[in-house]
N, CA, C and O of each residue as an XYZ file, in Angstrom:
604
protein
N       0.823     -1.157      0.000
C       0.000      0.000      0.000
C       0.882      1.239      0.000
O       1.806      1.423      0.792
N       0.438      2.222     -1.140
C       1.221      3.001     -1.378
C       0.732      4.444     -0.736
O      -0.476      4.555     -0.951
N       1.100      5.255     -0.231
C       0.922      6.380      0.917
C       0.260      7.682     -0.236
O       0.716      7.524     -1.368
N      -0.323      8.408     -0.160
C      -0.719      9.306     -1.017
C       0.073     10.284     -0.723
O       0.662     10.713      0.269
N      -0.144     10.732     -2.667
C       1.116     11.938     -2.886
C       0.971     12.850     -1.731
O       2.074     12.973     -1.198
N       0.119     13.493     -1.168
C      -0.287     14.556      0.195
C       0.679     14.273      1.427
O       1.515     15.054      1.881
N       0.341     12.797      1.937
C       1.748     12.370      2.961
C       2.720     12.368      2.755
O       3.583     12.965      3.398
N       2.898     11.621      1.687
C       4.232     12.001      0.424
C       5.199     13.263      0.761
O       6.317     13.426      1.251
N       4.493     13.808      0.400
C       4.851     15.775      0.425
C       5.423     16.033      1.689
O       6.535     16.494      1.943
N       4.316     15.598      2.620
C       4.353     16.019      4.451
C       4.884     15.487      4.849
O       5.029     15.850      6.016
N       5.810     14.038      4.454
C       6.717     13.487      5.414
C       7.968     14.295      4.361
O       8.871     14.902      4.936
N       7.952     14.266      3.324
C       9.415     14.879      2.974
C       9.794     16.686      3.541
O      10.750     17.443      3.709
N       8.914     16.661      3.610
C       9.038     18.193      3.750
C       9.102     18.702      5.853
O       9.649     19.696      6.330
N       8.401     17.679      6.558
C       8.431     17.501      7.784
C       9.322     16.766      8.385
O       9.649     16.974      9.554
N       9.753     15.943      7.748
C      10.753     14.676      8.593
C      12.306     15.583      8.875
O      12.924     15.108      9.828
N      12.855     16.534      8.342
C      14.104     16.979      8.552
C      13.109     17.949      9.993
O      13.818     17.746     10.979
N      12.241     18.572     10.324
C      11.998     19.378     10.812
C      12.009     18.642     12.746
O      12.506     19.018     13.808
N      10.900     17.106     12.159
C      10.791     16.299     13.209
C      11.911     15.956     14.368
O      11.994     16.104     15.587
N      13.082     15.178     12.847
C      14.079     15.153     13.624
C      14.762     16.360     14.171
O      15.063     16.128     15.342
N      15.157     17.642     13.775
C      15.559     18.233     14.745
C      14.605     18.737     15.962
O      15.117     19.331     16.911
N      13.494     18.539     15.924
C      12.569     19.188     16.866
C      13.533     18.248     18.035
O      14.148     18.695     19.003
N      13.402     16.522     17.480
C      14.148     15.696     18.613
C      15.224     15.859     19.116
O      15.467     15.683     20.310
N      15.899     16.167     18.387
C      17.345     16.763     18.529
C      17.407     17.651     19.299
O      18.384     17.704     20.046
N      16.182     18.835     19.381
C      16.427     20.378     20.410
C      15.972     19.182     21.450
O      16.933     18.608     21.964
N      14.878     18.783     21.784
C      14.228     18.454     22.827
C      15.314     17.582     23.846
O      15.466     17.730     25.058
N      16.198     16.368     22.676
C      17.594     15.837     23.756
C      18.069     16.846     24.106
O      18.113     17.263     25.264
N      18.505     17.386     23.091
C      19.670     18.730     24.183
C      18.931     19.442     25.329
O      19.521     19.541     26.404
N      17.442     20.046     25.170
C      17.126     20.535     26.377
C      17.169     19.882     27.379
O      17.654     20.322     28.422
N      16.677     18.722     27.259
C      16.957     17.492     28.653
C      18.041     17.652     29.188
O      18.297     17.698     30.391
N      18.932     17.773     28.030
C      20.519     17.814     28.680
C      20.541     18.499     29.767
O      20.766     18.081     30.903
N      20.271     19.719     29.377
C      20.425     21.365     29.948
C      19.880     21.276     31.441
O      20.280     21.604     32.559
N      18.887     20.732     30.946
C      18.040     20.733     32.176
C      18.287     20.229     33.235
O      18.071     20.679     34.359
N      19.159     18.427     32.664
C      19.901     17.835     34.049
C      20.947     18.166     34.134
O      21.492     17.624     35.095
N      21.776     19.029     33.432
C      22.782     19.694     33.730
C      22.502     20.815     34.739
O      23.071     20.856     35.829
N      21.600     21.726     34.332
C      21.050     22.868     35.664
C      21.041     21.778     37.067
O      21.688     21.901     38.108
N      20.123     20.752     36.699
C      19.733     20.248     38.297
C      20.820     19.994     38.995
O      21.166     20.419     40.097
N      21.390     19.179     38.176
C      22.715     18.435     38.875
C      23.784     19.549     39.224
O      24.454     20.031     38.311
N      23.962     19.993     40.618
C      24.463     21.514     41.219
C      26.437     21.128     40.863
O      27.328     21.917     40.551
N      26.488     19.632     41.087
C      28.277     19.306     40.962
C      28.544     19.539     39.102
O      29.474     20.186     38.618
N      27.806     19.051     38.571
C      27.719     19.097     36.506
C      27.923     20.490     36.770
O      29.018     20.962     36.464
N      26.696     21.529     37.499
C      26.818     22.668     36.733
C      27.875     23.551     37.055
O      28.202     24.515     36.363
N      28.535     23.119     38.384
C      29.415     23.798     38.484
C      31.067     23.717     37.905
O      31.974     24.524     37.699
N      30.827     22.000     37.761
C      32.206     21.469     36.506
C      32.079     22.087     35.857
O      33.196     22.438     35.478
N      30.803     22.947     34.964
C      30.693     23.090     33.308
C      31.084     25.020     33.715
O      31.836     25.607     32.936
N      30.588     25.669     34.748
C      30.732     26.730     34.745
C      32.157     27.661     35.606
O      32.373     28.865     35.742
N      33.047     26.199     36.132
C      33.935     26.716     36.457
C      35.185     27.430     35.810
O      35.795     28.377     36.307
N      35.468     26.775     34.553
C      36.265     27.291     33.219
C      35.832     29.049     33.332
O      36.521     29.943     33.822
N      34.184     29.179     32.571
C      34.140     30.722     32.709
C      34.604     31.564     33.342
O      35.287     32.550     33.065
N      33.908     30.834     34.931
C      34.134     31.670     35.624
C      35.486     31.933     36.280
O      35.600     33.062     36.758
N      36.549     31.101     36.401
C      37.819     31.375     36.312
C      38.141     32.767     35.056
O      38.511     33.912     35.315
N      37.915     32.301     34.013
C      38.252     33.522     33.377
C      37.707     34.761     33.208
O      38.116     35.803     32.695
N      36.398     34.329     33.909
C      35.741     36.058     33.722
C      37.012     37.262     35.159
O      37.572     38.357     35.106
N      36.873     36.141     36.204
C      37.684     36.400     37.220
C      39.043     37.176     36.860
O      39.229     38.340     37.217
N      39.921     36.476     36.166
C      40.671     36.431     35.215
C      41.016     37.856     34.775
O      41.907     38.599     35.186
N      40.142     38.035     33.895
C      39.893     39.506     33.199
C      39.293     40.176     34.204
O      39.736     41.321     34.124
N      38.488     40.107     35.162
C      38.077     41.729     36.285
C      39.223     42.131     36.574
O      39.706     43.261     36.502
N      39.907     40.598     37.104
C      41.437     41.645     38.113
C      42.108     41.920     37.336
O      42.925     42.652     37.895
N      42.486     41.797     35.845
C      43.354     42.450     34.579
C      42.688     43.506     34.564
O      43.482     44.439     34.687
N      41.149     44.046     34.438
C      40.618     45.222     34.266
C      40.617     46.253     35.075
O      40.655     47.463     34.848
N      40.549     45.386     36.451
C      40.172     46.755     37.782
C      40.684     45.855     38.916
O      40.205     45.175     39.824
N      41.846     46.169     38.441
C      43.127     45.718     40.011
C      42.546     46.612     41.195
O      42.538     46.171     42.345
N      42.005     48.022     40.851
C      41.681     48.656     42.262
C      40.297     47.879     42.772
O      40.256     47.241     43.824
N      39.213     48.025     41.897
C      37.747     47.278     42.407
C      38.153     46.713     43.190
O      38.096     46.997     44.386
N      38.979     45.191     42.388
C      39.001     43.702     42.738
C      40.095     44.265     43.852
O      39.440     43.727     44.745
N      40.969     44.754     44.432
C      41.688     44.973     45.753
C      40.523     44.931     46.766
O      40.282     43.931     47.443
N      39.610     46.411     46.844
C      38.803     46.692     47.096
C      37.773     46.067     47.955
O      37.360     46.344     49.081
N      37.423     44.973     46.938
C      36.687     43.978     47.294
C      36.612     43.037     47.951
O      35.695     42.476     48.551
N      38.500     42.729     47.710
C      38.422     41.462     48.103
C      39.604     41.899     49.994
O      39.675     41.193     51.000
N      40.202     43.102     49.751
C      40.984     43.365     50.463
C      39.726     43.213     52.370
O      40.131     42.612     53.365
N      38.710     43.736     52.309
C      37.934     42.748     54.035
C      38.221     41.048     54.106
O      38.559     40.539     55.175
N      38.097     40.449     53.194
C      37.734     39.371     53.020
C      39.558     38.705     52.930
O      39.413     37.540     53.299
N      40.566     38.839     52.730
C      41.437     38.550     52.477
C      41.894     39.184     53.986
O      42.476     38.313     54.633
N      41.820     40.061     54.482
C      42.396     40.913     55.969
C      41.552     39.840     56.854
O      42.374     39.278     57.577
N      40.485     39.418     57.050
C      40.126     38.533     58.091
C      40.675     37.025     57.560
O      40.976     36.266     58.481
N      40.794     36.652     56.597
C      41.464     35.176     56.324
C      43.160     35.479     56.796
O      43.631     34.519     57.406
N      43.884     36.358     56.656
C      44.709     36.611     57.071
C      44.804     36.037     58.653
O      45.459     35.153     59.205
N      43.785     37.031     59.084
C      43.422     36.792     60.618
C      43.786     36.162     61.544
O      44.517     36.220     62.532
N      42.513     34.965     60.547
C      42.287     33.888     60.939
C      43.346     32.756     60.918
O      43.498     31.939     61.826
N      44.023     32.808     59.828
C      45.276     32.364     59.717
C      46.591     32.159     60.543
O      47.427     31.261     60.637
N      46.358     33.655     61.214
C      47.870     33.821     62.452
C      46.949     33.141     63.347
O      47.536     32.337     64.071
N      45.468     33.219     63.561
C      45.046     32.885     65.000
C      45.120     31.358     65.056
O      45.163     31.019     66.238
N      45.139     30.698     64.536
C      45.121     28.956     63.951
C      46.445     28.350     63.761
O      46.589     27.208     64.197
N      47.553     28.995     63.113
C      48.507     28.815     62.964
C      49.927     29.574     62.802
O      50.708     29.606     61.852
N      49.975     30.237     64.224
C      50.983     31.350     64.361
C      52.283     31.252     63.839
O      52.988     32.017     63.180
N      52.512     29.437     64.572
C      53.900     29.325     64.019
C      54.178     29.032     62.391
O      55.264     29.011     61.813
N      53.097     28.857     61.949
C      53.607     28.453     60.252
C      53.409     30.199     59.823
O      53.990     30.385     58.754
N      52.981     31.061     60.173
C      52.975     32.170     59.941
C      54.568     32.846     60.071
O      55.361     33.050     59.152
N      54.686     33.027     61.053
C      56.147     33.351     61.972
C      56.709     32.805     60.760
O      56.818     33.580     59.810
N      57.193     31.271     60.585
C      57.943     30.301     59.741
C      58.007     31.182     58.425
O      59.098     31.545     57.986
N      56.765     31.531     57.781
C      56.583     32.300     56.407
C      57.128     33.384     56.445
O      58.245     33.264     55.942
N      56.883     34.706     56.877
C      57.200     35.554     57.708
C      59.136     36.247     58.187
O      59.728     37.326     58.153
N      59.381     35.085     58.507
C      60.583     35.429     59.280
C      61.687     35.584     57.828
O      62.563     36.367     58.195
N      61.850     35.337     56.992
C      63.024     35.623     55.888
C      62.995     37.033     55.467
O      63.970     37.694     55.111
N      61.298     37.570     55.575
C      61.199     38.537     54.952
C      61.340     39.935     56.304
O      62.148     40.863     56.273
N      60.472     39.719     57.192
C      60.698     40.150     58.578
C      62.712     40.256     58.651
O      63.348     41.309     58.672
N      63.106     39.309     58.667
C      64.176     39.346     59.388
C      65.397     40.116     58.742
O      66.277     40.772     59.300
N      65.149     39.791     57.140
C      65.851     41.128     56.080
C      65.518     42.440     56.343
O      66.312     43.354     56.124
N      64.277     42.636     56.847
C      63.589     44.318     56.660
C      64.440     44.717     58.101
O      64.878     45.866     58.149
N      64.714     43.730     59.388
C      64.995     44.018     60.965
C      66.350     44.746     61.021
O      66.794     45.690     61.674
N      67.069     43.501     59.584
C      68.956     43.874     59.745
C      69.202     45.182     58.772
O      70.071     46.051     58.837
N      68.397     45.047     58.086
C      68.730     46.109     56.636
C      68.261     47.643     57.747
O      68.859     48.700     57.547
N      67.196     47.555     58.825
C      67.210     48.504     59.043
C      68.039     48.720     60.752
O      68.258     49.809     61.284
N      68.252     47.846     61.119
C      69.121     48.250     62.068
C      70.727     48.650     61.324
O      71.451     49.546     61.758
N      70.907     48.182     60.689
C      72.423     48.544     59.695
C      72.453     49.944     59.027
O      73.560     50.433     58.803
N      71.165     50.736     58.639
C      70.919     51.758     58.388
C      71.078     52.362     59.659
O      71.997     53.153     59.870
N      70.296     52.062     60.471
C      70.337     53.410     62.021
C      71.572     53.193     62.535
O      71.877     53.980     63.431
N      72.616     52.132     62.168
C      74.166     52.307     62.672
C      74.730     53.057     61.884
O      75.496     53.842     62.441
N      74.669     53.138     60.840
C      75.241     54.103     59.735
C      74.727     55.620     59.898
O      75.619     56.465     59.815
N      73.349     56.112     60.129
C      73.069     56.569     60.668
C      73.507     57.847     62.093
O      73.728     59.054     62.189
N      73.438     56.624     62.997
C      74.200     57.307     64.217
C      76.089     57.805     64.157
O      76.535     58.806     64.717
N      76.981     56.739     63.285
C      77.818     56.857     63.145
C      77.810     57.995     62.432
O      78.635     58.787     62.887
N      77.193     58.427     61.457
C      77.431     59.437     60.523
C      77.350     60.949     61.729
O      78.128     61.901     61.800
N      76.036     60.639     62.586
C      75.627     61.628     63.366
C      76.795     61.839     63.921
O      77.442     62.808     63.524
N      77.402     60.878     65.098
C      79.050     61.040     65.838
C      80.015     61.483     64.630
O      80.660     62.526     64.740
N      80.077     60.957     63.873
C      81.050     61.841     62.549
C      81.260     63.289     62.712
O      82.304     63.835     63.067
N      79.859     63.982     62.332
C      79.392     65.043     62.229
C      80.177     66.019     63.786
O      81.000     66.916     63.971
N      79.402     65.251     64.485
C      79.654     66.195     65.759
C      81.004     65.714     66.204
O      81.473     66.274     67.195
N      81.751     64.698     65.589
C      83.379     65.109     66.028
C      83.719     66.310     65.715
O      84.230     67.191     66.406
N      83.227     66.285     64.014
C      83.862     67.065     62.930
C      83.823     69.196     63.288
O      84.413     70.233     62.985
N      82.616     68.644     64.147
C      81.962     70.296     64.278
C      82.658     70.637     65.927
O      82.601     71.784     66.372
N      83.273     69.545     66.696
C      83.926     69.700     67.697
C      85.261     69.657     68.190
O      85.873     68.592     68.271
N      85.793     70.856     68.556
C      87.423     70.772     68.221
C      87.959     70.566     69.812
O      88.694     71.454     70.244
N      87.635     69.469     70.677
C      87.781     69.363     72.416
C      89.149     68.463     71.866
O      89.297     68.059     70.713
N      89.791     68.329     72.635
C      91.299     68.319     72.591
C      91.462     66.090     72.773
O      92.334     65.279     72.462
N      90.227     66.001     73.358
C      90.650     64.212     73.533
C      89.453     63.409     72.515
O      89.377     62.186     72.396
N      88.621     64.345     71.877
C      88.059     63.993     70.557
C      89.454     63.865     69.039
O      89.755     63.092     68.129
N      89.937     65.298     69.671
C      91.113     65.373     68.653
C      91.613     63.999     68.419
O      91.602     63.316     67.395
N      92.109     63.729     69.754
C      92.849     61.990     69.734
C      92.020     60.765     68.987
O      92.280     59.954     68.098
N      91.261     60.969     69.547
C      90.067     60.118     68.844
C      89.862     59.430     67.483
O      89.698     58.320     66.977
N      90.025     61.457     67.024
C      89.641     61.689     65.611
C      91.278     60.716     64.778
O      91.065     59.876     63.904
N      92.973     61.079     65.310
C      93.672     60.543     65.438
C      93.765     58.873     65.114
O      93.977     58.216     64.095
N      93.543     58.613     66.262
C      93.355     57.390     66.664
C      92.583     56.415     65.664
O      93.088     55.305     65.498
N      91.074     56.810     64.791
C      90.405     56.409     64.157
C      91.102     56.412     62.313
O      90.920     55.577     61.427
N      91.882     57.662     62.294
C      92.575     57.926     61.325
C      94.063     56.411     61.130
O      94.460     55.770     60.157
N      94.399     56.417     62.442
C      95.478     55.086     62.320
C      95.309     53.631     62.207
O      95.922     52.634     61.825
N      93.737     54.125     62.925
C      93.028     52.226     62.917
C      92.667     52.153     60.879
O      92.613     51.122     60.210
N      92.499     53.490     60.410
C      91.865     53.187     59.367
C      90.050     52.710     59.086
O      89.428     52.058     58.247
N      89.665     53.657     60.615
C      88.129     53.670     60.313
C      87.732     55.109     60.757
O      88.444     56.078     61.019
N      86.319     54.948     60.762
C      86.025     56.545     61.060
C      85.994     56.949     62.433
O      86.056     56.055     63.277
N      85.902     58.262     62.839
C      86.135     58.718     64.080
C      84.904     58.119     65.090
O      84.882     57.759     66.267
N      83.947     58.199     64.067
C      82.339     57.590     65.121
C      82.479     56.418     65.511
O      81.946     55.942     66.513
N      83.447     55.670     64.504
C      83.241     53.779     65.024
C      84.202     53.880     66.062
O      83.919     52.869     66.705
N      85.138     54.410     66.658
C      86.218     54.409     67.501
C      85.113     54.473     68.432
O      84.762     53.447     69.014
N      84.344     55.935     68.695
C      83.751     56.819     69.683
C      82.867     55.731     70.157
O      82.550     55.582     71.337
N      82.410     54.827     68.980
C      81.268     53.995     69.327
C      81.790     52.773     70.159
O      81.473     52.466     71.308
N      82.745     52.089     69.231
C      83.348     50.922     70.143
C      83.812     51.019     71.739
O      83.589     50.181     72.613
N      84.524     52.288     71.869
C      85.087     52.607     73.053
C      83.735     53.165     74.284
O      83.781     53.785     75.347
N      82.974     52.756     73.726
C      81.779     53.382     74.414
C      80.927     52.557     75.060
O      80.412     52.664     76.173
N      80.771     51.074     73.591
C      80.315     50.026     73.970
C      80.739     49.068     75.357
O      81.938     49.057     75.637
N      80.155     48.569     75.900
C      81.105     47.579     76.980
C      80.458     46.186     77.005
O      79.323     45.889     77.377
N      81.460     45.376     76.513
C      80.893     43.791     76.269
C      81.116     43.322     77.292
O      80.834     42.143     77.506
């Protein structure tokens, strides 16, 4: 039994349409148990959202400081309060360069200061001093200083 030219027509002309209707309708299913399923949707939307991330803080380093700088100051926090000593541990290379670099400055510093006020003072056992620092082959302040110190 042969189908009349009319169906004829309507399946050739409908059947590409059918199948994709099926075709949208799988994929929406997809979508759909992809939305439900909260672990899928967040596998599928973590890529983006890494890179949208990505590009804010390339765009607006101040915003994204901004924003995130409460939220990063209490994890901080929380961090020394939980684990002081791995803090300290982190901490101490950089701490302990900034401690010497600046105590080595305020010796240079003070020495320069005793320099100065040898230089501007003409008392007769500074003179020696001044001497004395000239023969060691250092400056007059490190003499003034050493001889001052008591180990």
């Amino acid at each position: 039994m042969s189908q009349d030219p009319l169906s004829q027509l309507k399946q050739l002309l409908l059947d590409e349409d059918q199948r994709r209707i099926h075709e949208l309708e799988a994929e929406l299913a997809r979508v759909r148990k992809q939305l439900a399923d909260r672990e899928q949707l967040l596998a599928t939307l973590e890529p983006v959202i890494a890179d949208l991330l990505e590009r804010k803080i390339a765009d607006s380093k101040e915003e994204m400081a901004e924003a995130l700088a409460p939220v990063i100051g209490q994890a901080i926090k929380k961090q020394v309060e939980e684990s002081r000593d791995d803090v300290v541990d982190a901490l101490y290379p950089v701490v302990g360069r900034m401690i010497s670099k600046a105590m080595t400055e305020a010796m240079k510093r003070l020495v320069q200061n005793i320099n100065q006020t040898l230089n501007q003072t003409l008392n007769v056992r500074l003179w020696f001093k001044k001497v004395k620092a000239r023969v060691l082959g250092l400056q007059p302040g490190e003499v003034l200083l050493a001889e001052s110190l008591v180990f």
